[in-house]
C-alpha positions in Angstrom: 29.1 231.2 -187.7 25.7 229.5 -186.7 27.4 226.1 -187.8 30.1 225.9 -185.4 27.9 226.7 -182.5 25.3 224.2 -183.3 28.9 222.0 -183.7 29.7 222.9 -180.0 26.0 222.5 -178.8 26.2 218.8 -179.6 29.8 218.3 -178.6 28.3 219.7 -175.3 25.6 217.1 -175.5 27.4 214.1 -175.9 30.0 214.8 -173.6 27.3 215.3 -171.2 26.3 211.4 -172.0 29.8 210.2 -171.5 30.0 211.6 -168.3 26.3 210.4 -167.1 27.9 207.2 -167.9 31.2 207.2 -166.5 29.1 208.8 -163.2 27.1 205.5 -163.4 30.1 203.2 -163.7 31.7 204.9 -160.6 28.6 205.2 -158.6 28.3 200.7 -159.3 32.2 200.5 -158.7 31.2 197.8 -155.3 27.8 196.5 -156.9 28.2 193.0 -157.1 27.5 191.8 -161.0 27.3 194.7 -162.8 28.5 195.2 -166.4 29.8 199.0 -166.9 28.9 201.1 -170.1 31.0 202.8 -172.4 30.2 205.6 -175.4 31.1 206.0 -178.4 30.7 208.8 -180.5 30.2 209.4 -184.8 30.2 212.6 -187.0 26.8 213.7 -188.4 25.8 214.9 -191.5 28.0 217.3 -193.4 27.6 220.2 -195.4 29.3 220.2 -199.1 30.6 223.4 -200.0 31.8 222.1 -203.5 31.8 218.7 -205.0 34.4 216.7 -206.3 35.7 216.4 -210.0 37.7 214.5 -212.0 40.6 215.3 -213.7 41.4 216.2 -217.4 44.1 216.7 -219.8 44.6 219.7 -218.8 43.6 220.0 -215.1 44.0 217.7 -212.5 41.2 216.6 -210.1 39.7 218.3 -207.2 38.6 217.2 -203.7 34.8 217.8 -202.2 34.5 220.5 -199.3 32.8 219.6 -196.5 32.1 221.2 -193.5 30.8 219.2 -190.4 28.3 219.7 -188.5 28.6 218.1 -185.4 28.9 214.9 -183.3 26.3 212.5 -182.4 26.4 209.3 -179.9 26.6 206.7 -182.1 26.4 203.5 -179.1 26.7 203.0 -175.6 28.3 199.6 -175.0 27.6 197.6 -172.3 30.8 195.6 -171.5 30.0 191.9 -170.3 33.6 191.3 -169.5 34.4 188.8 -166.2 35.5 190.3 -163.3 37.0 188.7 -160.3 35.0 186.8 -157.9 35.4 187.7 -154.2 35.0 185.0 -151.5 32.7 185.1 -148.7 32.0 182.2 -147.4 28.6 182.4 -147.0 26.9 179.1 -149.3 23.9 181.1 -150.8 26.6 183.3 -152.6 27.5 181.8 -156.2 29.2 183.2 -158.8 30.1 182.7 -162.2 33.2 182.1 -164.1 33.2 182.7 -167.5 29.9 182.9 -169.7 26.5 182.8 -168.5 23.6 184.6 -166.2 21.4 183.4 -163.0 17.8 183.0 -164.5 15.2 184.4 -161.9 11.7 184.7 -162.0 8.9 187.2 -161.6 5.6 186.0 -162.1 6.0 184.3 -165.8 8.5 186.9 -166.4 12.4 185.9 -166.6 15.2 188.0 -165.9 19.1 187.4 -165.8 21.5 188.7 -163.4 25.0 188.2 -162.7 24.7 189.1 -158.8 24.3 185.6 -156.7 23.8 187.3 -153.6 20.6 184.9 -153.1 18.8 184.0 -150.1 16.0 181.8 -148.6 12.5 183.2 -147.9 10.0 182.1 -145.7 8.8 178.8 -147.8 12.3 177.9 -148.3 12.2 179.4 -151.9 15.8 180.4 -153.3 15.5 184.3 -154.0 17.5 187.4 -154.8 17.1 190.5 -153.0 13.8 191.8 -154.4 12.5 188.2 -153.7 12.7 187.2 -157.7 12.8 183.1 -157.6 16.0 181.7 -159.0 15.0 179.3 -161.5 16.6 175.6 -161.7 16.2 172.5 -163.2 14.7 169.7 -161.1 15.3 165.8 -160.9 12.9 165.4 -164.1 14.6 168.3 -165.5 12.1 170.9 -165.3 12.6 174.6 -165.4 11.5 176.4 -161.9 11.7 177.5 -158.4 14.0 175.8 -156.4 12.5 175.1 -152.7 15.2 174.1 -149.9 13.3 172.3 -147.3 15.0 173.1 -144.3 12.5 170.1 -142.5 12.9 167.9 -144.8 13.0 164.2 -143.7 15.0 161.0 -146.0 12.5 158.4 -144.8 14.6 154.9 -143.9 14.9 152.6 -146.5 16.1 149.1 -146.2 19.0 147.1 -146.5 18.4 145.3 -150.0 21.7 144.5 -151.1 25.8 144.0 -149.9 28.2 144.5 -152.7 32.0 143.0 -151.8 35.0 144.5 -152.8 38.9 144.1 -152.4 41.1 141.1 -151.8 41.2 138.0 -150.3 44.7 137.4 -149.4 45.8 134.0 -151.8 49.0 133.8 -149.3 46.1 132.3 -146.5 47.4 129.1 -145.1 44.9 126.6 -144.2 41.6 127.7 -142.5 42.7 130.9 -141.5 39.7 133.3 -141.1 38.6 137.7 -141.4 35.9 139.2 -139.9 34.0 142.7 -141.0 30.9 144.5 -139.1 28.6 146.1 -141.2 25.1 147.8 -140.3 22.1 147.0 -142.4 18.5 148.2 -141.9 15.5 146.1 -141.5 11.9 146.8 -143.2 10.9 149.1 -140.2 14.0 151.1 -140.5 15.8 149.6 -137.8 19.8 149.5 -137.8 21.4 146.3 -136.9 24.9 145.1 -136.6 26.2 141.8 -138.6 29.2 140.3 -139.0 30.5 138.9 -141.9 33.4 136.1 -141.2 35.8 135.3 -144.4 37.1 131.7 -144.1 39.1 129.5 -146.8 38.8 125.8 -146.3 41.0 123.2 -146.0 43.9 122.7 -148.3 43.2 119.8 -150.6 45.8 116.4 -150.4 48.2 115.5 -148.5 51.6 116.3 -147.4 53.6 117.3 -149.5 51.7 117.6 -152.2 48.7 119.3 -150.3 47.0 121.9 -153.0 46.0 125.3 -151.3 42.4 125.9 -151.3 40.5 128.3 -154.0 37.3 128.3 -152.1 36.2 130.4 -149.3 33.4 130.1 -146.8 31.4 133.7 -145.8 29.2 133.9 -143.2 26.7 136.8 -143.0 24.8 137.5 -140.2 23.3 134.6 -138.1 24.8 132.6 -136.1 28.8 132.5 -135.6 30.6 129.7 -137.1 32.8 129.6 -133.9 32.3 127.4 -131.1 33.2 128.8 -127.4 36.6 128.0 -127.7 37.2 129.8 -131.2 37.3 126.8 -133.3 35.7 126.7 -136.9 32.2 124.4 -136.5 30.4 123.1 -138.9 28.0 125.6 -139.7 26.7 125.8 -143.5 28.3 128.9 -144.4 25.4 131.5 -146.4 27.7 130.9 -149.4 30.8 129.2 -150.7 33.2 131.4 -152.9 35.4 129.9 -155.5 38.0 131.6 -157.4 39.7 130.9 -160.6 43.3 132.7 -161.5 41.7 135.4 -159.1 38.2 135.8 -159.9 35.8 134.7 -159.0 33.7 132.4 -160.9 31.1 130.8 -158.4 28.5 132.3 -157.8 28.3 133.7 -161.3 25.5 135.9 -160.3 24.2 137.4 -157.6 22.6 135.6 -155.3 19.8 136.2 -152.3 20.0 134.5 -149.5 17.9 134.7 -146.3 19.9 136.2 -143.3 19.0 136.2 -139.8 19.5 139.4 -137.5 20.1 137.8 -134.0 21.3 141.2 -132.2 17.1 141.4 -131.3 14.5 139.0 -129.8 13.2 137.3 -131.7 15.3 136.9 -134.6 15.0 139.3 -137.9 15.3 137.7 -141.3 16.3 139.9 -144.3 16.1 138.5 -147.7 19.4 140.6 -149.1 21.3 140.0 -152.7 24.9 139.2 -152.2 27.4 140.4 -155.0 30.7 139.0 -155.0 31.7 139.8 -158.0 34.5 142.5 -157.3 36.4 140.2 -155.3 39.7 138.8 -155.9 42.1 136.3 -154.6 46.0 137.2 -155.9 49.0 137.8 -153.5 48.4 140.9 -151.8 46.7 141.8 -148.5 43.0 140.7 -147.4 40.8 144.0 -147.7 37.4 142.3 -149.0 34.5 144.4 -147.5 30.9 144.4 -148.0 28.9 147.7 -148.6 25.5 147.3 -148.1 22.7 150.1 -149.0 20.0 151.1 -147.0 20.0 154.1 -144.5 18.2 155.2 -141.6 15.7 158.1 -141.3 17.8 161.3 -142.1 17.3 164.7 -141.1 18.2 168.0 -143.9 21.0 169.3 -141.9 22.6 171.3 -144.4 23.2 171.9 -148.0 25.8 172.9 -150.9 26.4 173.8 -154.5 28.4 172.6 -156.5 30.7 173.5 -159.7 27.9 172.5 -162.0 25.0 174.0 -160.0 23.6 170.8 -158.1 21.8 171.7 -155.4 22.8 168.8 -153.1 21.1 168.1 -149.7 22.7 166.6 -146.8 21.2 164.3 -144.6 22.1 163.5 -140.7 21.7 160.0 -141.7 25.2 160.8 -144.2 22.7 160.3 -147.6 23.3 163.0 -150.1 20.0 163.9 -151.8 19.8 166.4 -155.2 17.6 168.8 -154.8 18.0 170.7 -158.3 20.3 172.2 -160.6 20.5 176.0 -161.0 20.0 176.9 -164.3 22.1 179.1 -166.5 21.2 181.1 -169.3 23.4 182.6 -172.5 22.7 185.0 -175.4 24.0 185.2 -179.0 24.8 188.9 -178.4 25.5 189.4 -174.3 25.6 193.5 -175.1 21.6 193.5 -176.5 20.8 192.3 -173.3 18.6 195.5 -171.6 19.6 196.6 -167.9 16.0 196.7 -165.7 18.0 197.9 -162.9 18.2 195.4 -159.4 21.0 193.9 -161.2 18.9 192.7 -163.6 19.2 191.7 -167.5 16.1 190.7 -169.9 16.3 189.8 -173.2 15.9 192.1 -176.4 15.6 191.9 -180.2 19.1 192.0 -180.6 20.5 189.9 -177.7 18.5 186.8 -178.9 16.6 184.1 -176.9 17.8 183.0 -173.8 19.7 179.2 -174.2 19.1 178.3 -170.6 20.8 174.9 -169.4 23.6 173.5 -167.4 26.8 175.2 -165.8 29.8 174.0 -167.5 28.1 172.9 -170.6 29.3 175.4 -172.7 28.6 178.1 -169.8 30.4 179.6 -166.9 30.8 177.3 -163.9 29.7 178.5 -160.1 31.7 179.3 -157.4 29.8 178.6 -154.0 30.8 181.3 -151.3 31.7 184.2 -153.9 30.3 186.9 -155.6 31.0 188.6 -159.0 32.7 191.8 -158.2 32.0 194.9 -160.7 34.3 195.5 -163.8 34.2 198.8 -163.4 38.0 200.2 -163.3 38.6 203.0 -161.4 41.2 204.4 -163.3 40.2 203.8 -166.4 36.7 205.7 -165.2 38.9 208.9 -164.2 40.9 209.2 -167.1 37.5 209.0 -169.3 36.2 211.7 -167.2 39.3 213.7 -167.6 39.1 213.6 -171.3 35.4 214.1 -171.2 35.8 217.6 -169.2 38.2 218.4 -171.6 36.2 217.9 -174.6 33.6 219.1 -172.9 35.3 223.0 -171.9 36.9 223.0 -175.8 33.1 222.7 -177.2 31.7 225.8 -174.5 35.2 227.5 -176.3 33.7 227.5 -179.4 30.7 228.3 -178.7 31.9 231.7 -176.4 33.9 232.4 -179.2 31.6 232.0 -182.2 29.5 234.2 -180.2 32.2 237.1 -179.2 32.7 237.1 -183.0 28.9 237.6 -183.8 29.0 240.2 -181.0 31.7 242.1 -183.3 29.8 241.1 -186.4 26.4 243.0 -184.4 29.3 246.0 -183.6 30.1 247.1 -187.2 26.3 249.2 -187.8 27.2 251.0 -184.3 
């Protein structure tokens, strides 16, 4: 009689559990990143009545009896499954899809979190809501904070080199000529325009038999190698071009002339290497155009995200600076992991050491502008609680009954 109460008591028990937890899961059912529970349950030990035997020739064999004693709660799961991601459009949001946690910092102590709700505080620091630093890898790849400096200045940096690209048209007749403007930047971080003037020379022979020309004249800053009236003069061009079934083939390596800046008084000079090695000369348009590098002085105007976690900074001046990669961490065993509360995970015996690198390497990748919405199902939480109730009346049954029976049991000396 004792047995099955102390069978009911711990049905009461663990159905108590299970509904703590399915109260948890509903009360988290709009917190961003979190990871519901689940329990399950195990018989305990039980009482043998009689043993098991064997058979003989002339009886057959007998089962054990065994009377259980109870129910026990043998886990409670925490279920990393993905959940959707909600957009929000606000940049400091990220998200993850598929595999991995944020890595944020307190003190010297880590923690992981799914929730990318992140902010900046006053230093510019990237933090979550209690103000733990999200950790990242900077441009040396080295795991810390990551600092956004909202005053952050690109100092100018000069022109050093034009790279030319695309086509010059092989269709050109005679000394037919194309022009490009193009900024550069002088050693004080001063823009300047230039022009660059394209011009093939003279077909070689005579008519008929003229040959059409496989060399071109460029011009890159200086003076104009047009008189007043438009025509072609005989300035030394700042390098001849030849091409050979396309290609070029002189110069066969960069070269560095010395090129004057005349939009200022007096006169700039820039020592700049020329590459014209992506050029070409087949049958199709002209669309050769130089790309010099250099910039101005840039202002931190704003800043994204990406896929991968690059933290890239963007510059008034159009430069796009990295300013670190937020790091992402994974575990052998995601349901070890132990919950801190805040939305927080660290790492236990049985969930492993943290593998902390890259997004997309074998991780999750981020989503800028969303947040990871809860897994918790709202359904599936009621049913559970349904079933829960359930189990949990049946077990105060047998315990009202076991004890109306001993009532009887106390009745008989009366």
């Amino acid at each position: 009689m004792l047995r099955s109460m102390y069978s009911g008591i711990s049905g009461l028990k663990n159905f108590q559990t299970k509904l703590d937890v399915i109260g948890n899961n509903i009360a988290n059912v709009n917190t961003y990143g979190f990871k519901k529970s689940r329990v399950t349950f195990a018989d305990t030990m039980n009482q043998t009545i009689s043993g098991a035997s064997a058979s003989t020739a002339n009886r057959g064999g007998k089962n054990s009896m065994q009377v259980g004693l109870g129910s026990a709660v043998s886990t409670i799961d925490t279920i990393h499954t993905q959940s959707s991601l909600q957009n929000t459009g606000r940049s400091l949001d990220l998200g993850i899809s598929g595999d991995g946690y944020f890595v944020v910092a307190n003190g010297n102590a880590l923690s992981y979190t799914r929730a990318g709700n992140f902010y900046l505080d006053n230093n510019g620091t990237l933090v979550n809501g209690d103000g733990y630093k999200v950790q990242a890898f900077d441009t040396e790849g080295v795991l810390g904070d990551v600092t956004v400096n909202v005053n952050a200045v690109l100092p100018a940096t000069k022109t050093t080199e034009i790279i030319f690209s695309g086509n010059l048209s092989s269709n050109t007749v005679g000394r037919n000529s194309f022009t490009q403007q193009m900024k550069v930047v002088d050693e004080k971080g001063v823009s300047h325009t230039i022009d660059v003037h394209y011009i093939r020379q003279a077909d070689t022979g005579t008519s008929p038999n003229t040959v059409p020309s496989n060399k071109w004249d460029v011009f890159v800053g200086g003076n104009s190698p047009f008189n007043a009236d438009g025509t072609i003069n005989a300035t030394v061009p700042t390098q001849v071009i030849e091409f050979t079934n396309g290609k070029v083939t002189s110069p066969n390596a960069t070269v560095t002339p010395t090129i004057s800046l005349n939009d200022v008084t007096p006169s700039v000079s820039l020592n700049v290497a020329l590459d014209f090695s992506n050029l070409t000369q087949i049958a199709e348009a002209t669309s050769a155009q130089g790309t010099p590098d250099g910039s101005l002085e840039g202002s931190l105007e704003s800043f994204t995200i990406g896929q991968t976690g690059e933290i890239s900074g963007v510059y008034s001046n159009g430069k796009v600076n990295t300013i670190g990669t937020v790091a992402v961490a994974k575990f052998s065993n995601t349901s070890g992991l132990t919950k801190t509360g805040g939305n927080l995970f660290q790492e236990s015996i049985s969930s492993g050491t943290a593998n902390i690198g890259l997004a997309g390497n074998g991780r999750g990748t981020l989503a800028a502008g969303s947040l990871e919405m809860s897994n918790v199902d709202l359904s599936e939480e009621f049913t559970d609680m349904i079933v829960a109730q359930r189990g949990l009346q049946a077990n105060t049954r047998i315990i009202t009954t076991s004890d109306e029976i001993l009532q009887e049991l106390v009745n008989l000396k009366r």
